[in-house]
KOLZA-795198 format. One line per field, with one value per residue (C-alpha): x, y negated, z; residue in three letters. Coordinates in steps of 0.1 Angstrom, whole numbers. Each point is the difference from the previous one (the first is absolute). Example, Ala and Ser with C-alpha at 12.3 -4.5 7.8 and 13.67 -1.06 7.14 Angstrom:
2
c1: (123 | 14) $
c2: (45 | -34) $
c3: (78 | -7) $
rest: (ALA | SER) $
***
This chain:
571
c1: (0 | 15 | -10 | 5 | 5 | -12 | 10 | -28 | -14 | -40 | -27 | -6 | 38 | -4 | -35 | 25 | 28 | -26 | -16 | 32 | 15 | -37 | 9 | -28 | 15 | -26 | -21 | -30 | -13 | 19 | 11 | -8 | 20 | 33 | 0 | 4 | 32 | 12 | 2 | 16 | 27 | 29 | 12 | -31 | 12 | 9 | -6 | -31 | -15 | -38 | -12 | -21 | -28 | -24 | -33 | -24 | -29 | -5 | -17 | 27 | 27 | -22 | -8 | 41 | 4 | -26 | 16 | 35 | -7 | -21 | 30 | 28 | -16 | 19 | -23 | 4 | -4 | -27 | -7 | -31 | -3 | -21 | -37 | -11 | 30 | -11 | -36 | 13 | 21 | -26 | -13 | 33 | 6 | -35 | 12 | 31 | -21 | -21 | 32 | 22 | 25 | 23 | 14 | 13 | -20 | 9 | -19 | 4 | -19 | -6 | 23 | -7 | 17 | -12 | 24 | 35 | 32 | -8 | 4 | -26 | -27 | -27 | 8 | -22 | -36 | -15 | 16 | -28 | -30 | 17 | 9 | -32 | -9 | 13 | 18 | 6 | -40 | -9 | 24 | 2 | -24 | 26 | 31 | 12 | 11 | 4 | 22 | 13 | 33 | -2 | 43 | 29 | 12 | -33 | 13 | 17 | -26 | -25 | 19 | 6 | -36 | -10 | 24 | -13 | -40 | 6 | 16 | -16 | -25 | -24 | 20 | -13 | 7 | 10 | -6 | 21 | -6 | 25 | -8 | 31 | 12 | 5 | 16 | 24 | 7 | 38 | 16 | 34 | 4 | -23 | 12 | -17 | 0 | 18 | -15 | -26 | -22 | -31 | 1 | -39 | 12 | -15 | -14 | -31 | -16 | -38 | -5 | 4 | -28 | -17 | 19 | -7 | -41 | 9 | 21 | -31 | -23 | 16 | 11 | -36 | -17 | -13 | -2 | 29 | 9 | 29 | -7 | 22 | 6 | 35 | 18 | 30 | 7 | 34 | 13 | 4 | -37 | -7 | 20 | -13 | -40 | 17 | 12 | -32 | -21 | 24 | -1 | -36 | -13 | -13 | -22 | 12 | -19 | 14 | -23 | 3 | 40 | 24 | 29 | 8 | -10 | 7 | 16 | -28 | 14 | 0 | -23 | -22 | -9 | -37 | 1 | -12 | -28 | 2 | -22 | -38 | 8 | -9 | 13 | -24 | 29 | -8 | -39 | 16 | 24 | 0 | 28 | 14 | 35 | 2 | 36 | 10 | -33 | -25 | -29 | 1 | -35 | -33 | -25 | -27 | 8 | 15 | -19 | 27 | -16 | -3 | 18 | 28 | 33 | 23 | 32 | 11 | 44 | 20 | 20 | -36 | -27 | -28 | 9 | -9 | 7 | -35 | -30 | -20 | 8 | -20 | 16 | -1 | 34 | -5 | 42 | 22 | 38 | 11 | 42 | 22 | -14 | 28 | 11 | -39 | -1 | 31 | -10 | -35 | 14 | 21 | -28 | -17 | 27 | -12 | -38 | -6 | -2 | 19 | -22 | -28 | 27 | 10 | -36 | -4 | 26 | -8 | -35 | 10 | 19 | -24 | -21 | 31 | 3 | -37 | 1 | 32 | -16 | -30 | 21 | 20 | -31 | -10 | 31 | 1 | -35 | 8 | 30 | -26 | -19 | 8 | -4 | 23 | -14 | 13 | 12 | 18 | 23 | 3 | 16 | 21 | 13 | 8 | 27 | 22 | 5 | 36 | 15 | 6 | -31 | -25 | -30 | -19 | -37 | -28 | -27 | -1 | 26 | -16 | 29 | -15 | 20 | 22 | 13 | 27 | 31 | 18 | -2 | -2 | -10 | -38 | -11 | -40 | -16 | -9 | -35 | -12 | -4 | 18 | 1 | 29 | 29 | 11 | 27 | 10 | 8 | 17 | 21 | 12 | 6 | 21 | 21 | 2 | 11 | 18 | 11 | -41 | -18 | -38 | -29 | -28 | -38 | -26 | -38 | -7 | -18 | 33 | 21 | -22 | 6 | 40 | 7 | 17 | 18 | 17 | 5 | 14 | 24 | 14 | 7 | 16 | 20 | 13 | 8 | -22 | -11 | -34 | -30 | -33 | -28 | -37 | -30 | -21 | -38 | -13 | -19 | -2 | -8 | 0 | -27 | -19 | -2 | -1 | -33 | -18 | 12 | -18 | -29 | -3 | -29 | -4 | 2 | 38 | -1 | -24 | 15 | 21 | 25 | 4 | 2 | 29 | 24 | 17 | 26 | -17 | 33 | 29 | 31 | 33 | 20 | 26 | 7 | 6 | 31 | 19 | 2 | 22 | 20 | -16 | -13 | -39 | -23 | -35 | -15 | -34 | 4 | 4 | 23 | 22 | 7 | 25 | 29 | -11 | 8 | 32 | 9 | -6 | 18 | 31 | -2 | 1 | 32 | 19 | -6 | -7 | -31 | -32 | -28 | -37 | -25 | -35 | -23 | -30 | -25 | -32 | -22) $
c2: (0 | -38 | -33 | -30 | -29 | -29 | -34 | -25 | -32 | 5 | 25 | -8 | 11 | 28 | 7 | -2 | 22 | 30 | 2 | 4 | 26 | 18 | -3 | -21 | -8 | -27 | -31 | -6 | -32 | -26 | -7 | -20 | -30 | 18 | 30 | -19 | -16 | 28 | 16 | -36 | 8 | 14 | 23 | 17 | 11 | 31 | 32 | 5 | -27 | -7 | -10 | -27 | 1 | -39 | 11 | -27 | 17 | 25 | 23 | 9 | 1 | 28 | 19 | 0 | 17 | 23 | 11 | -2 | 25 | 18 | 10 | 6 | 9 | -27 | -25 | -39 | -32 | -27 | -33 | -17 | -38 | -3 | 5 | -10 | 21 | 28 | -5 | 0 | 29 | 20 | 18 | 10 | 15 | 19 | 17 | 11 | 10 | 24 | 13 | 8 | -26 | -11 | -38 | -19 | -35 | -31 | -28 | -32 | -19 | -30 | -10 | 5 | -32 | -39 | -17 | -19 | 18 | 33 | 13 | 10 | -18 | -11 | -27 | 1 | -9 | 36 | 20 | -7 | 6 | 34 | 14 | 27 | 17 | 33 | -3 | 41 | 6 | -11 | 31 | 23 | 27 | 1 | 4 | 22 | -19 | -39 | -20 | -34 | -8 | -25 | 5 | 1 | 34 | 16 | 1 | 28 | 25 | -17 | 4 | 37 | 6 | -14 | 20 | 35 | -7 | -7 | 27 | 30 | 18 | -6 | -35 | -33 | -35 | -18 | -41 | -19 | -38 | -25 | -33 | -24 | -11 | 33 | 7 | -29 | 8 | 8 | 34 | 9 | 39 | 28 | 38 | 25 | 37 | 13 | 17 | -4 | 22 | -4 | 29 | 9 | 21 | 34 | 31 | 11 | 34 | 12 | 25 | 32 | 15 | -26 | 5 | 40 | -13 | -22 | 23 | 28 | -22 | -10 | 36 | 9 | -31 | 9 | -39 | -13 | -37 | -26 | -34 | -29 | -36 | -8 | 37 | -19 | -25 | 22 | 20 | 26 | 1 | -2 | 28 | 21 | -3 | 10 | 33 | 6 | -5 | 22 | 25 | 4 | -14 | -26 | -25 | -41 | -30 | -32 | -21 | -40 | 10 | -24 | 18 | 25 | 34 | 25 | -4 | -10 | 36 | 17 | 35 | -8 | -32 | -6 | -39 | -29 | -14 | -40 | -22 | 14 | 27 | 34 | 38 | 28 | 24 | -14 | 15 | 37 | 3 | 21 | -11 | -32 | -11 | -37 | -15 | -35 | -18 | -18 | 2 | 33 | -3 | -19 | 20 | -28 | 12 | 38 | 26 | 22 | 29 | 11 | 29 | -17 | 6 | -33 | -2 | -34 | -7 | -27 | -20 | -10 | 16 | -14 | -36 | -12 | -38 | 1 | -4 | 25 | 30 | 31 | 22 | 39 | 13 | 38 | 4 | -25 | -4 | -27 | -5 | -14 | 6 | 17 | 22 | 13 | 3 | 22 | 25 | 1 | 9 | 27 | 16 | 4 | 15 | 31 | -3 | -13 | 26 | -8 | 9 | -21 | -26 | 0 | 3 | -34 | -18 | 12 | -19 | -27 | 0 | 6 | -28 | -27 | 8 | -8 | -30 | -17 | 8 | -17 | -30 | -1 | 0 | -25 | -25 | 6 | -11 | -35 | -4 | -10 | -23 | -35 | -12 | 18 | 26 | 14 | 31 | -15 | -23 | 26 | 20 | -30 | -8 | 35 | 4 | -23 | 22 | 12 | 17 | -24 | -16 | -8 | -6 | -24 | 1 | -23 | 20 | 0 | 27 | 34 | 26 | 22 | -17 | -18 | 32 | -10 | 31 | -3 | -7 | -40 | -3 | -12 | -21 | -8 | -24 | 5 | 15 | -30 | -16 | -36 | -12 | -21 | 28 | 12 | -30 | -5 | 36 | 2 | -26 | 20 | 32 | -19 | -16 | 37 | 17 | -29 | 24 | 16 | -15 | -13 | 2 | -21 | 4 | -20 | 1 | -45 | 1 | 14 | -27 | -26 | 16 | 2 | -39 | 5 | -32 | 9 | 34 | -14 | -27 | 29 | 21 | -30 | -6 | 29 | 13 | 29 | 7 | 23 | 3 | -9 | 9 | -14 | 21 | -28 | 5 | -31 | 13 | 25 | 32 | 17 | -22 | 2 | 34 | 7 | -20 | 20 | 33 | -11 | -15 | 19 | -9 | -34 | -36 | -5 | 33 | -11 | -34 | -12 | -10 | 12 | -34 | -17 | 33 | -23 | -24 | -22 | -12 | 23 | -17 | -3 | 19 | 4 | -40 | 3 | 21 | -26 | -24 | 23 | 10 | 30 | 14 | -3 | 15 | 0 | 32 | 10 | 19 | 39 | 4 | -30 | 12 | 24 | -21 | -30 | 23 | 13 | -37 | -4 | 31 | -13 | -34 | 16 | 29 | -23 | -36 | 11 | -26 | 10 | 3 | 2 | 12 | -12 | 28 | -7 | 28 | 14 | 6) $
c3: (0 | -7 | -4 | -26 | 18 | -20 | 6 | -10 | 12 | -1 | 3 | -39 | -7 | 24 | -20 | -33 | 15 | 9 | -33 | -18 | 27 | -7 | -35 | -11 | -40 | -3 | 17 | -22 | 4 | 15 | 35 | 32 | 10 | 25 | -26 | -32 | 24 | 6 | -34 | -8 | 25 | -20 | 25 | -7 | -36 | -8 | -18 | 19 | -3 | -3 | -34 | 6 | -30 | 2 | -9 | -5 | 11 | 29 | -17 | -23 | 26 | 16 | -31 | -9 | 31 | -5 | -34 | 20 | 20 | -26 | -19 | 25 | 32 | 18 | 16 | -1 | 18 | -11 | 12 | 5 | 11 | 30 | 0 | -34 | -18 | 19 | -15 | -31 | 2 | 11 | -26 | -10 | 36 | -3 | -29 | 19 | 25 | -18 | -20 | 30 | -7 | 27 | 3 | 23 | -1 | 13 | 10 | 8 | 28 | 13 | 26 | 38 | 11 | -10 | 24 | -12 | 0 | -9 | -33 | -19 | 18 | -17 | -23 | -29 | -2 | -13 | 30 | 23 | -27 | -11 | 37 | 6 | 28 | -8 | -32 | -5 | 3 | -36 | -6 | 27 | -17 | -27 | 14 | 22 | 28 | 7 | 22 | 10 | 13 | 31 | 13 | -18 | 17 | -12 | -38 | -1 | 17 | -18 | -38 | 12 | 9 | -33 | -24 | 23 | -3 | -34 | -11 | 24 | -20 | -14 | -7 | -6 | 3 | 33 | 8 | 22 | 7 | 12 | 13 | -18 | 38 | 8 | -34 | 5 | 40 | -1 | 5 | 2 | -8 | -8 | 9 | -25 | -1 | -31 | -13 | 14 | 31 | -14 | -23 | -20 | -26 | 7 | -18 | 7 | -9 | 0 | 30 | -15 | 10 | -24 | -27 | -3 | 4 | -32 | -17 | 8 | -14 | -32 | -9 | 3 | -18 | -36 | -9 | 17 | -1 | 10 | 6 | 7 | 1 | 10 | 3 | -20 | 22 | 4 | -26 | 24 | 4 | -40 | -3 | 30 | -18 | -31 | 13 | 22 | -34 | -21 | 29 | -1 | -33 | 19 | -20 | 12 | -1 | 3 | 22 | -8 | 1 | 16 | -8 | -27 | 14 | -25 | -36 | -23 | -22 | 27 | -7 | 34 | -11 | -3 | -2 | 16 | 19 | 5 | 16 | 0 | -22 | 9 | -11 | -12 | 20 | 32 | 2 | -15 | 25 | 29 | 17 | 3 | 10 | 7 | 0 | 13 | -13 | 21 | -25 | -18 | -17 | 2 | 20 | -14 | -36 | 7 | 10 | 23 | 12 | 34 | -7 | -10 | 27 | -1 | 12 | 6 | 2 | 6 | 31 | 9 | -21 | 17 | -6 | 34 | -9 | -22 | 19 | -16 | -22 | -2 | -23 | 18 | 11 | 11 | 1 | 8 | -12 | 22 | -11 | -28 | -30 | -21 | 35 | 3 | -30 | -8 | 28 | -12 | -36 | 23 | 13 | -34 | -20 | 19 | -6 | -36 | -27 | -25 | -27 | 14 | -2 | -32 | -13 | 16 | -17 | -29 | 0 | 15 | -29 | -25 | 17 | -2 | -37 | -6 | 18 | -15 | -36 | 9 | 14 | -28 | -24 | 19 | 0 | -36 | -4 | 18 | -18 | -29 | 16 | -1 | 35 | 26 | 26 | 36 | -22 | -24 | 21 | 20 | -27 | -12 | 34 | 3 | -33 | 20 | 33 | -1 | 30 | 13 | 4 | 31 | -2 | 25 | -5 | 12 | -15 | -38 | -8 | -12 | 13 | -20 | -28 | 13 | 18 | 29 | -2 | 30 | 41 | 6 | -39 | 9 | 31 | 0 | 25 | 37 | 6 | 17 | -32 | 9 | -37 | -9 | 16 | -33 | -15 | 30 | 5 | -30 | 10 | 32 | -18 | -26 | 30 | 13 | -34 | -19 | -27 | -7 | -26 | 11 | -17 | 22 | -12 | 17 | -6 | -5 | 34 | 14 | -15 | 14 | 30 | 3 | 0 | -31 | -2 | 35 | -18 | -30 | 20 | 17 | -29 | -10 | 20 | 13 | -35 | 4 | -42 | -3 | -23 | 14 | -22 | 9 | -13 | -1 | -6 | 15 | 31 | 26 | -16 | 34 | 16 | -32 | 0 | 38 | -5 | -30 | 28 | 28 | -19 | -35 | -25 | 29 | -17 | -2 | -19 | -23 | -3 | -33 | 26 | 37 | 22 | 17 | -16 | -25 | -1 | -27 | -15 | -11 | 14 | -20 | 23 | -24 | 6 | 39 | -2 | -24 | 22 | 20 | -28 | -9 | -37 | -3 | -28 | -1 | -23 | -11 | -34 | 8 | -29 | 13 | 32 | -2 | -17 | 26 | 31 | -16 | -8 | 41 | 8 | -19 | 16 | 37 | -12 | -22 | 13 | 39 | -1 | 16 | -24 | -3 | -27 | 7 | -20 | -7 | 11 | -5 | 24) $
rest: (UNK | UNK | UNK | UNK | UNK | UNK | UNK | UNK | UNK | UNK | UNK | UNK | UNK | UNK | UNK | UNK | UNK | UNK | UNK | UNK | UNK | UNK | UNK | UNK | UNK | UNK | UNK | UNK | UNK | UNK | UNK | UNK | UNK | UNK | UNK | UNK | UNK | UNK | UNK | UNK | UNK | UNK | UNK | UNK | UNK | UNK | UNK | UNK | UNK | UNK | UNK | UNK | UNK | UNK | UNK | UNK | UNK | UNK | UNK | UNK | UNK | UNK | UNK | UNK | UNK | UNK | UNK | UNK | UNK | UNK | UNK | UNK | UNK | UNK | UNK | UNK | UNK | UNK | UNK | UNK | UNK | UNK | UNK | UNK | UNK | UNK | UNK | UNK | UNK | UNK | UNK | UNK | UNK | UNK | UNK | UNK | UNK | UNK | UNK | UNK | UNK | UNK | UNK | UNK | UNK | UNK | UNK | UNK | UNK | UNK | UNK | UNK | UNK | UNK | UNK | UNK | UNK | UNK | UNK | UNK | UNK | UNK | UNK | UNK | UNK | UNK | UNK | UNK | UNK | UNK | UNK | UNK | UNK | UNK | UNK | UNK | UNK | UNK | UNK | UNK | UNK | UNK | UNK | UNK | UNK | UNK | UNK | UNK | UNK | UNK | UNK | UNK | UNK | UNK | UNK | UNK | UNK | UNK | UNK | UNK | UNK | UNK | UNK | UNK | UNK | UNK | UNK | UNK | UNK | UNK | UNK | UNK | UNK | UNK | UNK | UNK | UNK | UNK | UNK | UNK | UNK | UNK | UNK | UNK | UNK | UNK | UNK | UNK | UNK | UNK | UNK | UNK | UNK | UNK | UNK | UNK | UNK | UNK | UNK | UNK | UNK | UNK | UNK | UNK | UNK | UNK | UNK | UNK | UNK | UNK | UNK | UNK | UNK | UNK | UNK | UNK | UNK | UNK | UNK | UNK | UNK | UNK | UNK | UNK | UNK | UNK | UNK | UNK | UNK | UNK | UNK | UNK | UNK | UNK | UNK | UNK | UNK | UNK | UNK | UNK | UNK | UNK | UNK | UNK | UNK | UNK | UNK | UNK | UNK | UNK | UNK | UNK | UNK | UNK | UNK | UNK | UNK | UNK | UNK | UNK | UNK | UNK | UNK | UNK | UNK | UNK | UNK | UNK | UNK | UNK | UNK | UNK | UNK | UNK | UNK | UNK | UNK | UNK | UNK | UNK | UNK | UNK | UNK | UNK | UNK | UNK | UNK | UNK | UNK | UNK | UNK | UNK | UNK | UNK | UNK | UNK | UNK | UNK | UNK | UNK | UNK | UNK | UNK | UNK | UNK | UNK | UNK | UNK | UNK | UNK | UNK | UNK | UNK | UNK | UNK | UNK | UNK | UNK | UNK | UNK | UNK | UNK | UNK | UNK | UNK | UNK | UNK | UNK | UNK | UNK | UNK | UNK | UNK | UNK | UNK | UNK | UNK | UNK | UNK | UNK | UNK | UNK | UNK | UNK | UNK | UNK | UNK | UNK | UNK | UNK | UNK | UNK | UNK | UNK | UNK | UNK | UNK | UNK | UNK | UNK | UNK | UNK | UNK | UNK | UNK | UNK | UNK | UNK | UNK | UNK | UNK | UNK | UNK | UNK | UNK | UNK | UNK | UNK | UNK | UNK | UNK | UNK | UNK | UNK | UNK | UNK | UNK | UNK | UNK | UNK | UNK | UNK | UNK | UNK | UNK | UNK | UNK | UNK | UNK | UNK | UNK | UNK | UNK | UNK | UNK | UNK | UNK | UNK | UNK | UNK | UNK | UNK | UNK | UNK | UNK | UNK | UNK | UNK | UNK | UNK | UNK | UNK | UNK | UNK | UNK | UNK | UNK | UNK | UNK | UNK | UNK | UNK | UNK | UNK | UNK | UNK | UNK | UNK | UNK | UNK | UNK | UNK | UNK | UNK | UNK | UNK | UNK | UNK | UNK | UNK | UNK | UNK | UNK | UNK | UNK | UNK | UNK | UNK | UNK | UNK | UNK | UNK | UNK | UNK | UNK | UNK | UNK | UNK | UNK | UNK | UNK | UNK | UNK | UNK | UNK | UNK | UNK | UNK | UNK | UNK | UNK | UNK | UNK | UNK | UNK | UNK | UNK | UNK | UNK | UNK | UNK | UNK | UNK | UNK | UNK | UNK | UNK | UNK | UNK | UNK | UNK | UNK | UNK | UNK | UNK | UNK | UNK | UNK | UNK | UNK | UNK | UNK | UNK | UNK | UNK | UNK | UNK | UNK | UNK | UNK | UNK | UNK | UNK | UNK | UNK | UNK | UNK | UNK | UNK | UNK | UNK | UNK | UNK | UNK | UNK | UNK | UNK | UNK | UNK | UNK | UNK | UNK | UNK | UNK | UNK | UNK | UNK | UNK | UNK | UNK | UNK | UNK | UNK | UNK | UNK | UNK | UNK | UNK | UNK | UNK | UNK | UNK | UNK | UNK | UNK | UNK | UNK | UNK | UNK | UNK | UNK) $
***
């Protein structure tokens, strides 16, 4: 056991010094008043320092540490300013909430002290109107735990405390406040662990009496079915559902995926449910293994029957942060998802025929070729029309993947096509839905993986959302090139047809247009990123497209500039 003994002269350079020795790569966002000092202070430079990334908005300083972590499992630190840039961070830490994403964030407050002589007292007009009450509680049902440092010999328990929440399973994002006069207060030395004592890292297994009840179970089934969400947030657990699926001709179904689960090619693969969409599978199956997602099907548009066993796996498969969720569980796999699920493909090595498995394959298969003909028929058909549909950018965008290629997805990309390869290759939003995460996110990954080549898609909504000129400023600046391509239909789809669900043949259905689900005016997006140094196109001509997003391709690989094609969508 040792300690580094830092020398410093605040708690915002003792702040600094622990988030480096934690090997925090990154503060998104800014900084209060005694940590911008101290990352002024030369004596503070070295090959560990923080990269300090501006972000002119708090919602993208969020989402970049969101995508951060995303793609190297190595959380963050954010800053927020005081109460009103914690409100606007907020939906960004929701999303991080629901995703499982740990970060350190930091916010200011107003200071404690108003009298002479102190620094950091309150000296500017807007500290009393944004002090509240209890800053953390517009928050607290998102993150995992708040606090507030009040002494100077607090910081380093409290910095501890914050890195071990976070990152203790199931992780998730942490909020500490300061007030800038305790920020300021002096310090002379900090003594940290290194490394450090508050170790998290752990495996965990299913009991094993569970796992032979689930291995029973799915030897047995006659309509067997996989179905997961975010089984590739490790490659370790991509690979572990591969091998279970292979083991037992296991059909998958990728559930509103946030990562990429299984290869697209893989033989297993029966496709993709997104948003209200719904699989004939899910009523012929008799048994139903649910991995790592927190809303496997629709019970308002599925019919499950009773008979139906479910097991339900992952770190905490009963998603006890939602306040209601009534799917069945009837064996639970509590543990790691690519340990559980290596000892549950153990166990069935011994209990699957392998005749039974091969037969299974085989038409899943027979059913993948049927369905990529019809989708290729059917890409080919748009290709002839003159305006441009969902399908047909889809396939576009999808002759520029190379290997290596991300792709970060707000909603419009149709993986069916577009067909992410590897681990880390495809990052979708957070179930919660926070629109405006994906740019952002991009951003962060891009930061992360310098080297990968990002492809960004965003529904119009979504771009509304991100506060792309912080977005843009930041790409900017930073020198961080991608492609960001805006399906752009002029409304919200979604709420459109959420509202011709819940009240089909009623009057918006009947309607020539649904109210108050359209924009009214399709914005030039295309002009926005320009003034940030960035190549914009605008495209609406389905047999145009293609050359304009290979033109904006070889503007982010050849001249490193971000760029953005604005296509024009039907509905």
């Amino acid at each position: 056991m040792s300690e580094t003994i830092c020398s410093v002269e605040t708690v915002g350079d003792a702040i600094v010094q622990i988030l480096q020795l934690r090997g925090v790569n990154c503060l998104f966002g800014g900084a209060p008043t005694s940590m911008i000092e101290a990352l002024a202070n030369p004596d503070n430079v070295n090959e560990n320092s923080i990269r300090g990334i501006v972000t002119p908005h708090e919602q993208t300083s969020v989402a970049m540490a969101h995508g951060y972590y995303a793609a190297t499992g190595r959380p963050q630190a954010v800053y927020l300013y005081s109460t009103v840039g914690t409100a606007n961070g907020l939906n960004g830490i929701i999303n991080a909430s629901r995703a499982h994403i740990p970060m350190i964030v930091i916010a200011a407050r107003s200071p404690i002290a108003e009298q002479r002589g102190i620094a950091g007292a309150r000296d500017i007009h807007v500290q009393w109107s944004q002090e509240s009450f209890d800053q953390a509680s517009m928050l607290r049902e998102y993150v995992k735990w708040d606090y507030e440092i009040r002494q100077p010999d607090q910081v380093v328990s409290v910095m501890e405390r914050a890195f071990e929440v976070a990152t203790a399973e199931p992780c998730g994002p942490v909020y500490i406040s300061v007030p800038r006069d305790v920020l300021a207060a002096p310090l002379q030395s900090i003594a940290v662990d290194t490394p450090s004592r508050r170790i998290t890292k752990t495996r965990v297994i299913a009991d094993p009496e569970m796992l032979d009840a689930a291995a029973d179970l799915l030897a047995s089934a006659k309509h067997p079915i996989i179905i997961t969400s975010e089984a590739g947030r490790t490659e370790g657990g991509r690979n572990a559902l591969a091998e279970l699926s292979e083991t037992g001709g296991f059909g998958v179904l990728e559930a509103s995926p946030v990562y990429s689960n299984l290869a697209p090619e893989h033989p297993c693969h029966l496709g993709y449910i997104f948003a209200s969409q719904v699989s004939p599978d899910l009523e012929k199956a008799d048994v139903i293994l649910v991995v790592d997602s927190d809303v496997p099907w629709f019970t308002a548009r599925v019919n499950i029957p009773k008979s139906t066993r479910v097991i339900q796996l992952g770190i905490d498969p009963f998603y006890q942060q939602l306040p209601m969720r009534g799917f069945p569980c009837d064996v639970p796999l509590i543990g790691h998802t690519e340990y559980s699920l290596n000892e549950l493909t153990s166990r069935l090595k011994t209990r699957i025929n392998n005749e039974t498995r091969k037969e299974r394959i085989s038409s899943h298969q027979m059913r993948r070729n049927h369905q990529s003909n019809q989708l290729k028929d059917a890409i080919a058909k748009d290709e002839k029309l003159t305006a441009i549909t969902p399908l047909w950018a889809n396939h576009c965008i999808s002759q520029l993947i190379s290997s290596e290629s991300i792709i970060v997805n707000e909603y419009p990309a149709d993986l069916r096509i577009l067909q992410p390869q590897g681990s880390n290759s495809y990052f979708g939003p957070s179930h919660a839905g926070g629109l405006g995460w994906g740019l952002a996110a991009a951003l962060g990954i891009k930061v992360a993986k310098p080297d990968s080549e990002i492809i960004c898609t965003l529904g119009d909504g979504a771009y509304y959302y991100c506060a792309p000129t912080s977005c843009h400023e930041v790409a900017a600046a930073e020198n961080l090139p991608l492609l960001i391509i805006v399906f752009n239909n002029g409304g919200w789809n979604e709420v459109k047809k959420s509202v011709i669900s819940t009240h089909p043949g009623g009057h918006a259905a009947r309607a020539n247009s649904v109210p108050l689900t359209s924009f009214g005016y399709r914005a030039d997006f295309e002009k926005i990123v320009t003034a940030f140094g960035g190549y914009g196109a605008k495209v609406e001509k389905a047999d145009e497209l293609q050359s304009v997003l290979h033109e904006a391709m070889r503007v982010v690989r050849e001249e490193k500039r971000q760029a953005l094609v604005n296509i024009i969508t039907q509905v």
